[in-house]
C-alpha positions in Angstrom: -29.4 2.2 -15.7 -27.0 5.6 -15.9 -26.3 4.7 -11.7 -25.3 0.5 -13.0 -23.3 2.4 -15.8 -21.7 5.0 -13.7 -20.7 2.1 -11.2 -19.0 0.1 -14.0 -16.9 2.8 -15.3 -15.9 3.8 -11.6 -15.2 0.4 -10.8 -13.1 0.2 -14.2 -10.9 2.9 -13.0 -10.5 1.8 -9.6 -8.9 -1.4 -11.1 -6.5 0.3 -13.3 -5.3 2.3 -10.1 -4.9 -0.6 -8.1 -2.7 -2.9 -11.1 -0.8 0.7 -11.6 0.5 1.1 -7.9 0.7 -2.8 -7.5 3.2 -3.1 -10.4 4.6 0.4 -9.5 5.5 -1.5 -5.8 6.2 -4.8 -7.2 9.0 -3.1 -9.8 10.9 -0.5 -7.0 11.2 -3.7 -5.0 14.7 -4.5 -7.1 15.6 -0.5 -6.4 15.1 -0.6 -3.1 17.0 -2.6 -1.1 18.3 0.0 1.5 15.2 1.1 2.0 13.3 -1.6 2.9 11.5 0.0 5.7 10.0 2.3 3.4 9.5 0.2 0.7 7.3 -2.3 3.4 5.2 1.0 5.2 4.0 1.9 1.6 3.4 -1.5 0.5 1.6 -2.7 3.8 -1.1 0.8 3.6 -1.8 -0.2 0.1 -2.6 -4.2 1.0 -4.5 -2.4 4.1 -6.6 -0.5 1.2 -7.1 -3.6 -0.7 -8.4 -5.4 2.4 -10.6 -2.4 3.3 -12.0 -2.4 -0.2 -12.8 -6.2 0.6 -14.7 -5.5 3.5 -16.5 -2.9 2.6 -17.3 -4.8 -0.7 -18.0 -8.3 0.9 -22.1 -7.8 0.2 -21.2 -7.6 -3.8 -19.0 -10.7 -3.6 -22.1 -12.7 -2.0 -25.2 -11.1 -3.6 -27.3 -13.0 -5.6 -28.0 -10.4 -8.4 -24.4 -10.3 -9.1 -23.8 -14.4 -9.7 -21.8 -14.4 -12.6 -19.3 -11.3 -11.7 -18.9 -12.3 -8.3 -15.6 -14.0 -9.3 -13.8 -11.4 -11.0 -13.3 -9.2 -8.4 -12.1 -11.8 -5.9 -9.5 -13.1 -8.8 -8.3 -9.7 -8.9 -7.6 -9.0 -5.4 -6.4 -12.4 -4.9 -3.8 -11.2 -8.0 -2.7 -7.6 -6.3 -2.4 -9.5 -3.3 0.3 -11.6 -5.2 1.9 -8.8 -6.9 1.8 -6.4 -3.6 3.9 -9.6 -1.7 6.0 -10.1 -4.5 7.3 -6.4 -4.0 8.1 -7.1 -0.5 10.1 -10.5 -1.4 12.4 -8.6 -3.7 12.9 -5.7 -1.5 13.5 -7.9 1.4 15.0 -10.8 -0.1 14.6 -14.6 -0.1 17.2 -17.5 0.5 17.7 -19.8 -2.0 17.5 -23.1 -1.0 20.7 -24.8 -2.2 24.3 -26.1 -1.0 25.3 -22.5 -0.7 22.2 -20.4 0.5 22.7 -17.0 -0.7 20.3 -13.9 -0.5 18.7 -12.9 -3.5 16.4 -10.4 -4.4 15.4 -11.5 -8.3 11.4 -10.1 -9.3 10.9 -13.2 -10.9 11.7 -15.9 -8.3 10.2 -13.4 -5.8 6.7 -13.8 -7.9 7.0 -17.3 -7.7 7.6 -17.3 -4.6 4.4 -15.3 -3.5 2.1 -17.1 -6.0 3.6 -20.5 -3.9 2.7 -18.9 -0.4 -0.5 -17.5 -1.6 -1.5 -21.0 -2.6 -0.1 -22.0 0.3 1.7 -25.0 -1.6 5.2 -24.4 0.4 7.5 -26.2 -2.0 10.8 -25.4 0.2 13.1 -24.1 -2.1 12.9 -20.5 -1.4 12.8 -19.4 2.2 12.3 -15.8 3.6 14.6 -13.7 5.3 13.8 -13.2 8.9 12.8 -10.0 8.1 9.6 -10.7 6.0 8.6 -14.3 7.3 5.5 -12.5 9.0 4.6 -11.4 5.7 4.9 -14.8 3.9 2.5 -16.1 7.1 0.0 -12.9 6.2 0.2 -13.3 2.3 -0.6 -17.4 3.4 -3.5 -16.2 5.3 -5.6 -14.4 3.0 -4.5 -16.5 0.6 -6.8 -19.3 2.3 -9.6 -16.0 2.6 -9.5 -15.6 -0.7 -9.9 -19.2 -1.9 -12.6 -19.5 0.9 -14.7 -17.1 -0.8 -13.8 -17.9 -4.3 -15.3 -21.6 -3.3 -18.3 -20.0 -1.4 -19.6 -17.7 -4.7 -18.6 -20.6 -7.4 -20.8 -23.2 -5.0 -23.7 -20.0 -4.8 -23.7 -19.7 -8.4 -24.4 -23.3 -9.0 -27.2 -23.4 -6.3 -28.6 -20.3 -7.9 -28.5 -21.3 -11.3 -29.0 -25.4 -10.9 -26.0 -26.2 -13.1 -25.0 -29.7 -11.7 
């Protein structure tokens, strides 16, 4: 019981860390337009921390004493991942799809932008900058991952639990 309590409260503070540094990233992406080298490196070894916390996690997400909190921790990730992107997009910039395509580098649209490559939905009216299209492909990527194994523990908790 203390080592299921202990676990909670670490895993309690090890979200709080990860929305801190995500919205710490996603904010200095407005600031840091000249340094946008910098800005990626430190943004690209925190989404490599995320990922290795996913791995090394993967067993929780799929274990059957877990069924009903499987899903948090996947919708959480899935939302740093979002955030973490969003950070590069502002830094970097995106094009605005319009008669006159001009750079921007707005938080907001930038968000919007990542939560539409995440989903992988590709409406077309913002475009990356040469400069971070490999990113947009990445964020794309796991966004598929992460939707993957959202799918796989919602269709586990039915089996387990015979709700349909």
């Amino acid at each position: 019981m203390y080592k299921r309590k202990a676990l909670q409260t670490r895993g309690v503070v090890q979200y709080i860390y990860w929305i801190i540094v995500s919205v710490v990233l996603f904010v200095s992406g407005e600031y840091v337009h000249d340094y946008f080298l910098y800005h990626v490196i430190v943004s690209s070894i925190f989404l490599v921390l995320v990922l290795i916390n996913i791995a090394l996690n993967i067993d929780y997400f799929f274990s059957p004493m877990h069924n009903e909190n499987n899903i948090k921790p996947i919708i959480f990730y899935g939302l740093v991942t979002i955030v973490l992107f969003a950070g590069i997009y502002t830094s970097g910039g995106l094009v605005m799809n319009s008669e006159s395509p001009t750079i921007i580098h707005d938080s907001l649209s930038s968000l919007y932008f990542s939560v539409v490559c995440w989903t992988t939905l590709g409406f077309g009216d913002f475009v990356p900058v040469p400069k971070v299209r490999l990113f947009a492909a990445l964020e794309a990527l796991l966004g598929y991952l992460s939707v993957g194994m959202l799918v796989a523990v919602v269709l586990r908790y039915i089996a387990a639990n015979k709700v349909l």
